[in-house]
Short mmCIF file of the C-alpha atoms (twelve columns), coordinates in Angstrom:
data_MODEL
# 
_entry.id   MODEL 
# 
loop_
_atom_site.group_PDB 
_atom_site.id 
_atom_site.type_symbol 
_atom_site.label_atom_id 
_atom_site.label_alt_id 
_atom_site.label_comp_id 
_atom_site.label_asym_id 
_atom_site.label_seq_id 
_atom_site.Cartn_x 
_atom_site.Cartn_y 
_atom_site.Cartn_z 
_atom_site.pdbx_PDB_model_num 
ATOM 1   C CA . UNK A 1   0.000   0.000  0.000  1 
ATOM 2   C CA . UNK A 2   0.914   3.650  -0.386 1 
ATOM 3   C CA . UNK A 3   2.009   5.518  3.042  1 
ATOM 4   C CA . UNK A 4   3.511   8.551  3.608  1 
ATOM 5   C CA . UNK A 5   6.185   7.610  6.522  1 
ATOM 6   C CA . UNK A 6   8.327   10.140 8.456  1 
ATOM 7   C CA . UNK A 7   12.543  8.830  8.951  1 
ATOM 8   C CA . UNK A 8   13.659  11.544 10.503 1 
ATOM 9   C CA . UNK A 9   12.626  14.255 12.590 1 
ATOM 10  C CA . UNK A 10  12.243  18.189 11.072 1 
ATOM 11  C CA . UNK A 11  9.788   20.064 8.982  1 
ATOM 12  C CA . UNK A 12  6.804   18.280 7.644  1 
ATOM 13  C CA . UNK A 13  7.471   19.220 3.755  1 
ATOM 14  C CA . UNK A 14  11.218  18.165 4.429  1 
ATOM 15  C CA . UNK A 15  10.586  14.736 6.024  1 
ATOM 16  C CA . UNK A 16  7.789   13.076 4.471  1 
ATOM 17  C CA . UNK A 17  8.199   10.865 2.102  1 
ATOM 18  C CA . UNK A 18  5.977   8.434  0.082  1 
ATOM 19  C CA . UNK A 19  6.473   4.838  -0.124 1 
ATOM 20  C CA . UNK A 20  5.034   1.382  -1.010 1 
ATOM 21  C CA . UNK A 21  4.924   -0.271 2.181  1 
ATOM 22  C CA . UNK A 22  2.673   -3.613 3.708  1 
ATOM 23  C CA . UNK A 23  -0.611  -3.348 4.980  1 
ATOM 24  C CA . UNK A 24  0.058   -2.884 8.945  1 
ATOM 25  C CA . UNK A 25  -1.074  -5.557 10.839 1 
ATOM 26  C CA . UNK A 26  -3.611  -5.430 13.484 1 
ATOM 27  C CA . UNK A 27  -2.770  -6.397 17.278 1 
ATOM 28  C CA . UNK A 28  -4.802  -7.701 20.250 1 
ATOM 29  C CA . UNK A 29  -8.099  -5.491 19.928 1 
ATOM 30  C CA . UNK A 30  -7.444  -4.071 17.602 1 
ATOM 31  C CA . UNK A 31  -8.526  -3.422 13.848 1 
ATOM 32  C CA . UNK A 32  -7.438  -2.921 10.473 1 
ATOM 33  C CA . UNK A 33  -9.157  0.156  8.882  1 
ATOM 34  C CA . UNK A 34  -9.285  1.465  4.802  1 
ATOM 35  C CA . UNK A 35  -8.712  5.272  5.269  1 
ATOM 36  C CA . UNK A 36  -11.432 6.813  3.148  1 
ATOM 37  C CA . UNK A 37  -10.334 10.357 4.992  1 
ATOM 38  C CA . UNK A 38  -7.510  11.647 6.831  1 
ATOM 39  C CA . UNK A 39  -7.677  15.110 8.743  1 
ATOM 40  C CA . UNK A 40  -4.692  16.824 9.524  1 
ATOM 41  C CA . UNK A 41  -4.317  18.467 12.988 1 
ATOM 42  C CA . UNK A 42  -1.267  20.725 13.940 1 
ATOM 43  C CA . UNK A 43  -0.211  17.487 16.572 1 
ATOM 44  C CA . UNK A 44  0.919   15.599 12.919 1 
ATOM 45  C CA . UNK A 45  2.894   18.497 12.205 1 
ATOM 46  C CA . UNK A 46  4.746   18.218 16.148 1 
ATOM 47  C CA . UNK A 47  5.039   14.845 15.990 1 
ATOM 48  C CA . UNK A 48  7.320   15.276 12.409 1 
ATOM 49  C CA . UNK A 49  9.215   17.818 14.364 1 
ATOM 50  C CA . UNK A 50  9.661   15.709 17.528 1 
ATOM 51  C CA . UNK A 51  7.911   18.633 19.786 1 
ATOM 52  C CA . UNK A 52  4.599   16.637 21.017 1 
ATOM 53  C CA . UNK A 53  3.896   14.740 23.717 1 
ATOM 54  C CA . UNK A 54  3.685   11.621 22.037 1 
ATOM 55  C CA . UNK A 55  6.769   10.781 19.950 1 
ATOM 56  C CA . UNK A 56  5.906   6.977  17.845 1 
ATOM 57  C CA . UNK A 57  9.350   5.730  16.795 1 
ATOM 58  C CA . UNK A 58  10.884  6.226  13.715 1 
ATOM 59  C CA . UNK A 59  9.778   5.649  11.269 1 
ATOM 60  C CA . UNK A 60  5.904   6.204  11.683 1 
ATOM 61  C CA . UNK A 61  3.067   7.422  8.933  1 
ATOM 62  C CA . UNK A 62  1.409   10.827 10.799 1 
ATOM 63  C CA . UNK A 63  -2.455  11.129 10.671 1 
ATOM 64  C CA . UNK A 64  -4.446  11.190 14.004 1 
ATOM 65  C CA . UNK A 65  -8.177  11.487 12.815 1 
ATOM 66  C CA . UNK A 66  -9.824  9.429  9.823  1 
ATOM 67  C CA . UNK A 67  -13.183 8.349  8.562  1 
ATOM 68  C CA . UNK A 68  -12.165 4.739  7.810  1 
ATOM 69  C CA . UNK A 69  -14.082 1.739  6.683  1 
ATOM 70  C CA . UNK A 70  -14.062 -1.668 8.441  1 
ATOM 71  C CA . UNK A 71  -13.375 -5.549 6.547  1 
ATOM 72  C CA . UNK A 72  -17.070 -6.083 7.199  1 
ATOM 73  C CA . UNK A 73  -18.320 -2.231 5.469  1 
ATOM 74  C CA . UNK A 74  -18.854 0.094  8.521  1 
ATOM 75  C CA . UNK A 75  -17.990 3.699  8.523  1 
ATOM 76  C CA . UNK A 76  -16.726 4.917  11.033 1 
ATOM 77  C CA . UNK A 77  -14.733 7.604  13.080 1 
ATOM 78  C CA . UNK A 78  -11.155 6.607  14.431 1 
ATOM 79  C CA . UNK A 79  -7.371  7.904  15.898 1 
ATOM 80  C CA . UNK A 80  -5.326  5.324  14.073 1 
ATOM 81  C CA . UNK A 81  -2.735  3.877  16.346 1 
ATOM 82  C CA . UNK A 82  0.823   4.971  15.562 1 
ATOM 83  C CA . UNK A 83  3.032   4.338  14.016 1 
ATOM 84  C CA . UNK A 84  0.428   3.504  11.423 1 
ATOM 85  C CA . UNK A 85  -1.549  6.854  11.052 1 
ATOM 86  C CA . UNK A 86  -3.579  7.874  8.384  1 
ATOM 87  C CA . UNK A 87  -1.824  9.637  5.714  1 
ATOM 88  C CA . UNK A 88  -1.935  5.886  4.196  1 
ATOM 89  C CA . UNK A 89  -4.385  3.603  1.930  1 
ATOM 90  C CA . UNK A 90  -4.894  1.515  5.492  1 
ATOM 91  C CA . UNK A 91  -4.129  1.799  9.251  1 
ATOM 92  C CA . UNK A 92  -4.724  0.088  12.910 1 
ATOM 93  C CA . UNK A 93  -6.834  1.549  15.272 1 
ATOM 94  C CA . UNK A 94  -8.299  0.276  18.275 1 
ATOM 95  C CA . UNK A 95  -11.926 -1.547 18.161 1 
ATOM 96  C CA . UNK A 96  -12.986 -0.309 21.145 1 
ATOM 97  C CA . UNK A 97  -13.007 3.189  20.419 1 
ATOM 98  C CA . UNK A 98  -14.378 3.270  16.783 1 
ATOM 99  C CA . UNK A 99  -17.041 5.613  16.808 1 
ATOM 100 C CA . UNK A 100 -20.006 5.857  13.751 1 
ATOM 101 C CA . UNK A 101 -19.396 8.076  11.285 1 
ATOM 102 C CA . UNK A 102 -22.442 10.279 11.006 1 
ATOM 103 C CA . UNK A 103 -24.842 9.799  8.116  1 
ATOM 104 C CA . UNK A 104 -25.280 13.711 7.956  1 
ATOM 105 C CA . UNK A 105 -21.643 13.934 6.878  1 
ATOM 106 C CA . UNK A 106 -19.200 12.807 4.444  1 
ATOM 107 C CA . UNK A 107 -16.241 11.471 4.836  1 
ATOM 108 C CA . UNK A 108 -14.066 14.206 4.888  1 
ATOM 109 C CA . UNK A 109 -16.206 16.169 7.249  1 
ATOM 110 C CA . UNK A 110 -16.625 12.907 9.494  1 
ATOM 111 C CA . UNK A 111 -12.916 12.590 9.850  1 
ATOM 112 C CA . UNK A 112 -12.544 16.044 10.935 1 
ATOM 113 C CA . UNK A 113 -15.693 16.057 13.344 1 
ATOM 114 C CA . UNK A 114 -13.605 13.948 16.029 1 
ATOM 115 C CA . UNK A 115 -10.691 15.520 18.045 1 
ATOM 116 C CA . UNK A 116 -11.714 19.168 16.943 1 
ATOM 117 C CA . UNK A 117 -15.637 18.745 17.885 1 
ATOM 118 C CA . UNK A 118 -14.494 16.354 20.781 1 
ATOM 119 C CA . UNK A 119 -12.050 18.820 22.475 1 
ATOM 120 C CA . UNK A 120 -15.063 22.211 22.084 1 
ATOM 121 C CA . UNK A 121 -17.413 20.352 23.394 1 
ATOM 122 C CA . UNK A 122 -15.503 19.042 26.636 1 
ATOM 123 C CA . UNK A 123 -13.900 22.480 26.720 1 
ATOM 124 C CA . UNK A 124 -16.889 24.924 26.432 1 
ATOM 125 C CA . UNK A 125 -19.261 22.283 28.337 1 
ATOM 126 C CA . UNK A 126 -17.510 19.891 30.867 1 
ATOM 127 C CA . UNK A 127 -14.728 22.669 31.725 1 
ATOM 128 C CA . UNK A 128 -16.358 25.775 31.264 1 
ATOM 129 C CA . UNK A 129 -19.805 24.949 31.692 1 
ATOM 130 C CA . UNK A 130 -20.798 27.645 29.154 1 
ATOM 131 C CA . UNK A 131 -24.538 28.925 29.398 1 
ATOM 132 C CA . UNK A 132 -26.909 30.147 26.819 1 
ATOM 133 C CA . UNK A 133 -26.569 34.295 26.587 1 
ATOM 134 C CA . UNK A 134 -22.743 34.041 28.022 1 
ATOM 135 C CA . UNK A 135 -20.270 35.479 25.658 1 
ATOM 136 C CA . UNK A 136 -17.832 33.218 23.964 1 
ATOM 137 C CA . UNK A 137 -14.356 34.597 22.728 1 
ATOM 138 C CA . UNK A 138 -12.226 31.931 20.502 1 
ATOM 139 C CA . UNK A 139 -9.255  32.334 19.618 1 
ATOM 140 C CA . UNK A 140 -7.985  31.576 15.796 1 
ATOM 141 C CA . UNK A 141 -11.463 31.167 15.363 1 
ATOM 142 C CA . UNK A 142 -11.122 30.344 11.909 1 
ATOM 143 C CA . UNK A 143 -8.677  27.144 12.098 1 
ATOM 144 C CA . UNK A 144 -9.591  23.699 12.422 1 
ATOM 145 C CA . UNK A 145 -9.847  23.865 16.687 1 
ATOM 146 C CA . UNK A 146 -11.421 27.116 16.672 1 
ATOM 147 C CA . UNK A 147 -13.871 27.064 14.109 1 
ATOM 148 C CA . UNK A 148 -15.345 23.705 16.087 1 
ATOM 149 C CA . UNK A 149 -15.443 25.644 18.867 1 
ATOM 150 C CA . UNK A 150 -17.319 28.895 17.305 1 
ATOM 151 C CA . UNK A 151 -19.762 26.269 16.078 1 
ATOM 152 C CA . UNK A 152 -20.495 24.684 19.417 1 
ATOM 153 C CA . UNK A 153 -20.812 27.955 21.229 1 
ATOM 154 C CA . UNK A 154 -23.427 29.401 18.737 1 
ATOM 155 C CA . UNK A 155 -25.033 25.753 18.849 1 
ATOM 156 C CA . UNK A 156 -24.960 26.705 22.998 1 
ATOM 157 C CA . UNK A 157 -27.103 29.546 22.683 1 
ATOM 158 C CA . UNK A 158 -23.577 31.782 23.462 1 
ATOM 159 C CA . UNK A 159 -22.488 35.303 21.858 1 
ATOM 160 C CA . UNK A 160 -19.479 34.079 19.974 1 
ATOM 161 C CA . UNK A 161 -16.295 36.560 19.361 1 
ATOM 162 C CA . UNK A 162 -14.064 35.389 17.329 1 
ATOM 163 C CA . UNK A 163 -10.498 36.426 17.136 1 
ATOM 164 C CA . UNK A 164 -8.135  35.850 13.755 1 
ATOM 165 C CA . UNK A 165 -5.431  36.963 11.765 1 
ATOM 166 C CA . UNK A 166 -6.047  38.425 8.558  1 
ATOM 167 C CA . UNK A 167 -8.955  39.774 6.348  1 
ATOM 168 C CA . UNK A 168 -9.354  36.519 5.170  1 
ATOM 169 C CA . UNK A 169 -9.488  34.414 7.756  1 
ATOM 170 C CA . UNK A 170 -12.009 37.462 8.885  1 
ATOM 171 C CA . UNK A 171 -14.456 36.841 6.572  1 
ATOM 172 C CA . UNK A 172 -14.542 32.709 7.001  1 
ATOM 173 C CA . UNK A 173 -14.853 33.391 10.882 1 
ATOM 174 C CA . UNK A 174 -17.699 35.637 9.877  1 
ATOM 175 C CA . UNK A 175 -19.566 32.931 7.256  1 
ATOM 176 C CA . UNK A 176 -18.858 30.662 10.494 1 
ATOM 177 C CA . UNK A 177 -21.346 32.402 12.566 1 
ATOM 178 C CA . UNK A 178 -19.232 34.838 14.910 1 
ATOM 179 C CA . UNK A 179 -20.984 37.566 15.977 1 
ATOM 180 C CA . UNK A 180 -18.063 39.844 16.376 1 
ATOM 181 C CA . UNK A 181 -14.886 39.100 14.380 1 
ATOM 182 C CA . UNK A 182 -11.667 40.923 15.343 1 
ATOM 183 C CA . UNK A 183 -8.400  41.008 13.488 1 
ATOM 184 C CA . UNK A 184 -5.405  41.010 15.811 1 
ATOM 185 C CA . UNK A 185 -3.418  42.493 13.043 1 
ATOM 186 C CA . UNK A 186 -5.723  45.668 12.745 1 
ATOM 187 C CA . UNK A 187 -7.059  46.242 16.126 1 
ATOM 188 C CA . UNK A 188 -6.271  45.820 19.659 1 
ATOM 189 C CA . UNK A 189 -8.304  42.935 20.730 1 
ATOM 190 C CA . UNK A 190 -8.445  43.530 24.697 1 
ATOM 191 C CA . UNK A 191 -9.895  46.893 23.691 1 
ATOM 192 C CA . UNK A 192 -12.359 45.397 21.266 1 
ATOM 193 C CA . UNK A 193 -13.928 43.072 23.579 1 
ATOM 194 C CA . UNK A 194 -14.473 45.750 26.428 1 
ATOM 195 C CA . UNK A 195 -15.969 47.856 23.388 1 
ATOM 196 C CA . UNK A 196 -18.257 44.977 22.812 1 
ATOM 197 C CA . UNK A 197 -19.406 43.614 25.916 1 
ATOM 198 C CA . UNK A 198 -19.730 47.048 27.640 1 
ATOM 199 C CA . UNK A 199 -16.399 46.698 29.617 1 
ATOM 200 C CA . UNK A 200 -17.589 43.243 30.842 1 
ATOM 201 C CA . UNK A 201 -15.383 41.333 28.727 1 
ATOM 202 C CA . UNK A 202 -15.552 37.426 28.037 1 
ATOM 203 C CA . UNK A 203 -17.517 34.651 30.273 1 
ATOM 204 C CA . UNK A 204 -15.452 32.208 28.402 1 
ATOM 205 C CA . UNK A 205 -12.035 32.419 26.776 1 
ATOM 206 C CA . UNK A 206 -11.542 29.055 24.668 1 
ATOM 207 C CA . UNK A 207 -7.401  29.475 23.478 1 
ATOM 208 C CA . UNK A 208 -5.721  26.636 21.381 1 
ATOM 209 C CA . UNK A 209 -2.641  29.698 20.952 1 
ATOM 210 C CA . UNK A 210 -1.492  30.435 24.010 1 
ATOM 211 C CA . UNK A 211 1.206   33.308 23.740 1 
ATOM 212 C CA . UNK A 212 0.434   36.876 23.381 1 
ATOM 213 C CA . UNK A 213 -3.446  35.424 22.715 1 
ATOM 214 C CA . UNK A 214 -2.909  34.059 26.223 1 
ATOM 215 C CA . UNK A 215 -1.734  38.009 27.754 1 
ATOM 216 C CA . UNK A 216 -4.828  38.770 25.827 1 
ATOM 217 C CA . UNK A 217 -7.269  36.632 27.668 1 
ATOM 218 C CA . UNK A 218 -6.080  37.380 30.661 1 
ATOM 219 C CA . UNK A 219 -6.915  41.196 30.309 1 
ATOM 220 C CA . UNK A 220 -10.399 40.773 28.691 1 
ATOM 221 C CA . UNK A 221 -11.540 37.890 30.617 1 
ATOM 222 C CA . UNK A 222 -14.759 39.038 32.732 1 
ATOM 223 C CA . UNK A 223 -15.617 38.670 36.168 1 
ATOM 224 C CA . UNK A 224 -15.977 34.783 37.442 1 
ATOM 225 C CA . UNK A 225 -15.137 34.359 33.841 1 
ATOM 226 C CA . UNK A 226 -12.994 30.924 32.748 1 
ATOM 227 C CA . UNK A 227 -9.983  30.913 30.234 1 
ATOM 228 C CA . UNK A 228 -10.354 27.607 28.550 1 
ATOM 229 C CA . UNK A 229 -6.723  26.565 27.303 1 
ATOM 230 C CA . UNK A 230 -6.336  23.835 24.629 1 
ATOM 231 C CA . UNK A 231 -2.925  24.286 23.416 1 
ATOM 232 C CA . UNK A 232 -0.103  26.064 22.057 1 
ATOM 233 C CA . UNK A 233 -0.385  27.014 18.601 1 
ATOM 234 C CA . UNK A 234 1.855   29.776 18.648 1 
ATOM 235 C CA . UNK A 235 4.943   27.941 19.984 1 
ATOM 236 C CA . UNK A 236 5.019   30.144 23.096 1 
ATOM 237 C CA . UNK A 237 3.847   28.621 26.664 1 
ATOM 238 C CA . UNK A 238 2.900   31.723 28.716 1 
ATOM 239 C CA . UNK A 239 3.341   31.294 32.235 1 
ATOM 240 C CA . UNK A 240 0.142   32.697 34.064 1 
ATOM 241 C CA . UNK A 241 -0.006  35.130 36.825 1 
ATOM 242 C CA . UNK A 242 -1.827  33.425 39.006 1 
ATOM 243 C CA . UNK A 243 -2.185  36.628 41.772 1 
ATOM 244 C CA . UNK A 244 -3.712  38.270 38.869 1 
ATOM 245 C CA . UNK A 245 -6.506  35.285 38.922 1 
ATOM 246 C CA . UNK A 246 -6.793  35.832 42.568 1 
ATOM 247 C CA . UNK A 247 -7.306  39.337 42.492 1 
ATOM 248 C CA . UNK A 248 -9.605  39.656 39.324 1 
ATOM 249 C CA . UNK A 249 -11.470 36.526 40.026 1 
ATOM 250 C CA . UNK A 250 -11.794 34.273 36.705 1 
ATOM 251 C CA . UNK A 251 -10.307 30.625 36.303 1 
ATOM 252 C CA . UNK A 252 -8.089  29.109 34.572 1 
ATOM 253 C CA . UNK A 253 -8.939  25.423 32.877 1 
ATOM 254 C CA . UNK A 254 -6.809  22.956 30.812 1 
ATOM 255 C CA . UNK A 255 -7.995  20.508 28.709 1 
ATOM 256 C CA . UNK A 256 -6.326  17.019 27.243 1 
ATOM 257 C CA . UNK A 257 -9.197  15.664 25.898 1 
ATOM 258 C CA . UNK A 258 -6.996  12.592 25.139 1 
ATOM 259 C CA . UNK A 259 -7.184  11.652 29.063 1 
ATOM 260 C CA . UNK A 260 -10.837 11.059 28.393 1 
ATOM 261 C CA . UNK A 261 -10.280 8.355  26.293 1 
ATOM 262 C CA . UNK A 262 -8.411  6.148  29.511 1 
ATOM 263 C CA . UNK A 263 -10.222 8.227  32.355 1 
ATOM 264 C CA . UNK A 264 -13.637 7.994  31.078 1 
ATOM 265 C CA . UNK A 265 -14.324 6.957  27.800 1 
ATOM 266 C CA . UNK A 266 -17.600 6.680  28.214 1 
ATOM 267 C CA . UNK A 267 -17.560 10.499 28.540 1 
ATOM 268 C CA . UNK A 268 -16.407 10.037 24.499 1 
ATOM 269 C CA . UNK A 269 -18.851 8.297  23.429 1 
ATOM 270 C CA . UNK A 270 -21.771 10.665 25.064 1 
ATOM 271 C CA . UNK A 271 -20.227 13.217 23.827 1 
ATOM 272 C CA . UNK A 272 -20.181 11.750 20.109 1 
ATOM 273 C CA . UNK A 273 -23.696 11.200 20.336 1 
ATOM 274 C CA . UNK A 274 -24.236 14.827 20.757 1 
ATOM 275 C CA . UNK A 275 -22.400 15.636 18.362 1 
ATOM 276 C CA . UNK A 276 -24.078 13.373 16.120 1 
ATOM 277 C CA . UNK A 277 -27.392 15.040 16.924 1 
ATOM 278 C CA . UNK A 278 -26.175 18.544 16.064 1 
ATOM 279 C CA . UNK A 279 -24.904 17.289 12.942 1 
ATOM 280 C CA . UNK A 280 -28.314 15.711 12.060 1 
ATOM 281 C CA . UNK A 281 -30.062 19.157 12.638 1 
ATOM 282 C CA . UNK A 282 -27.336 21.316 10.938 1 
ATOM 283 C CA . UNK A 283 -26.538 22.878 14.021 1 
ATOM 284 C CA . UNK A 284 -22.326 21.560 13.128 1 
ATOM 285 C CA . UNK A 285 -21.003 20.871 10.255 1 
ATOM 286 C CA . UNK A 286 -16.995 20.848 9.947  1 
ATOM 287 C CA . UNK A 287 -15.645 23.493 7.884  1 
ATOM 288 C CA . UNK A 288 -12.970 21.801 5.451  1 
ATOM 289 C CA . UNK A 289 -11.317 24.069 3.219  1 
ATOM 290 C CA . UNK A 290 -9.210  21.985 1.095  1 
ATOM 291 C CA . UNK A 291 -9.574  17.737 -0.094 1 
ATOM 292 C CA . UNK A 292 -6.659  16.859 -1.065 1 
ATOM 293 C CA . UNK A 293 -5.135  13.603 -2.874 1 
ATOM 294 C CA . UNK A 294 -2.899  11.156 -1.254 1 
ATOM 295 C CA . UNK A 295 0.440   12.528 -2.658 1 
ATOM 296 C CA . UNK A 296 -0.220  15.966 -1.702 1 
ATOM 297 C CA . UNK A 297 -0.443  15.249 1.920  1 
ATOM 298 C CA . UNK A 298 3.107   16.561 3.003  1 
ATOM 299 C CA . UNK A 299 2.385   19.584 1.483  1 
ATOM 300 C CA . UNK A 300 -0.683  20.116 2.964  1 
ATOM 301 C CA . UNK A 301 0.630   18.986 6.462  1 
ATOM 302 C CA . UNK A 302 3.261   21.557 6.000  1 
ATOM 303 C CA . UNK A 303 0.451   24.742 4.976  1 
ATOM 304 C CA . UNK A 304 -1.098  23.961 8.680  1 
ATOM 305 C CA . UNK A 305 2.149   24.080 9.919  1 
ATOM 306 C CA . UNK A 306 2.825   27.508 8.779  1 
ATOM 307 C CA . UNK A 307 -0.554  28.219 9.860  1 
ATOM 308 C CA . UNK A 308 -1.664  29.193 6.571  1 
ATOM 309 C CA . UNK A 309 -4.962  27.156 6.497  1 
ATOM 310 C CA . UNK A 310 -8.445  27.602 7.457  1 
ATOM 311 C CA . UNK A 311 -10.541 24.727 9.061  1 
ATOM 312 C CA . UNK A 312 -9.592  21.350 8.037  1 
ATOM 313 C CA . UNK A 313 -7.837  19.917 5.343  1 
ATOM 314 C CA . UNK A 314 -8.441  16.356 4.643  1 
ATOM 315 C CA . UNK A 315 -6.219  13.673 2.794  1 
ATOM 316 C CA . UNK A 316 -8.366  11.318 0.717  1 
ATOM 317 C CA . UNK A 317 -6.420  7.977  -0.596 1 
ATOM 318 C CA . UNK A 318 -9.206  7.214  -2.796 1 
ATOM 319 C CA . UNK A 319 -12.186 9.536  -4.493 1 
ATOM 320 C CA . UNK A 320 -13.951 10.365 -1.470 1 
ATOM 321 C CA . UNK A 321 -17.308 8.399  -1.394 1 
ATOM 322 C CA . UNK A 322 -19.582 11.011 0.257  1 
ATOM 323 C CA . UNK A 323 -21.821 9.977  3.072  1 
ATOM 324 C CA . UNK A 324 -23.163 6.589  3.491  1 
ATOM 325 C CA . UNK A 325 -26.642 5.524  2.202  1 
# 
């Protein structure tokens, strides 16, 4: 089969490379899967640098979230188990924790409803316990995290800001549904948010950046409001002030949605059925910007990388087959 495998450790586009390689076989419990769609998450592009927490051994095929299709003709939603990921024709994943791919979706979209959808909805709900009416502010709300996350706060009955880079990532955060878009490069985004929300600021801060976005949240964060913090897209781990927590009275929350899957799966699989139903209604629907064949998956790994992309881009290793009848 074809597989895209990673040797050595650096820059997506560098290290890459295509191969013919055999069909990975499956382990105790586990399951061999025909990728029909591979999403790419920023963690594929770590994991080819060496700089997340999980580091397979060399050499491993990147690709955390597919639609795949089982030997007996299910579709369904998986995280491959590395090293075989799913920037190949097949890979292994565990049986336990295959999940239905919704009918309301293809296969693109179903691949990139998992970790995305998964992580906003334990964020804004289990963590932050968002309310209907609350404001919302997301940062980079028009990646592949973010975007999930303006969609499940609108979904929530919330007041969604969004926060982006760019006119147009502006105007996709705007066709997402935020109700306030604010580019950091034009306008100073604290300031913007007390404009908004009558000095208030945010109930909820949901921030996959970290960084300066992080400084940010901190100053326009309201009043038993709840910063919400996902990850580290910027490359810059801020280091909280955690007198200035005391004093103004918000909280601070992380989120691995990962431990869920050993600590309570069964926590995954609610949540999948709710996000099942707001796909059947329209309330979700994953925003994925660019399909893209098998061979052009290091280039496209390396575009979210560089943070060039908006929502998901999917790798498809055959002509994608839509949703299921």
């Amino acid at each position: 089969m074809q597989a895209w495998q990673v040797h050595e450790l650096g820059e997506p586009g560098e290290v890459m490379r295509r191969a013919e390689v055999a069909r990975p076989t499956p382990g105790d419990g586990q399951v061999l899967l025909k990728v029909r769609a591979a999403n790419i998450n920023f963690p594929d592009a770590l994991m080819c640098r060496g700089q997340y927490q999980v580091r397979p051994p060399l050499p491993f095929t990147p690709g955390v979230e597919i639609c795949g299709e089982t030997e007996d003709g299910r579709r369904v939603i998986a995280n491959p188990v590395l090293p075989h990921g799913g920037f190949a024709e097949y890979a292994v994943a565990d049986a336990a924790a295959l999940l239905p791919a919704p009918d309301a979706l293809d296969d693109a979209e179903a691949a990139a409803l998992h970790i995305g959808y998964q992580t906003g909805w334990f964020g804004l709900h289990r963590r932050a316990a968002l309310e209907a009416g609350e404001t919302l502010l997301v940062h980079a709300a028009a990646g592949g995290v973010g975007s999930a996350a303006v969609q499940l706060g609108k979904a929530a009955g919330a007041t969604v800001i969004g926060v982006v880079g760019g006119a147009e990532k502006a105007a996709v955060a705007r066709e997402l549904g935020c109700d306030l878009v604010i580019d950091r490069r034009e306008q100073d985004v604290v300031g913007a948010v007390k404009e908004a929300t009558g000095g208030r600021g945010a109930d909820v801060i949901y921030d996959p950046v970290g960084g300066q976005a992080y400084a940010q949240s901190a100053k326009a964060v309201a009043f038993e409001g709840r910063i919400v913090v996902v990850g580290f897209a910027s490359g810059s781990i801020p280091s909280p002030a955690l007198n200035h927590a005391l004093v103004k009275n918000y909280s601070i929350l992380g989120l691995h949605w990962g431990l869920y899957n050993t600590k309570n799966p069964k926590l995954v699989q609610h949540c999948h059925e709710q996000l099942t139903e707001l796909a059947a209604r329209g309330a979700i629907k994953p925003l994925v910007s660019e399909r893209v064949p098998l061979d052009g998956a290091a280039a496209a790994v390396q575009r979210v990388a560089d943070g060039v992309t908006t929502g998901r881009v999917a790798v498809l290793p055959a002509p994608e087959n839509g949703a299921a009848a």
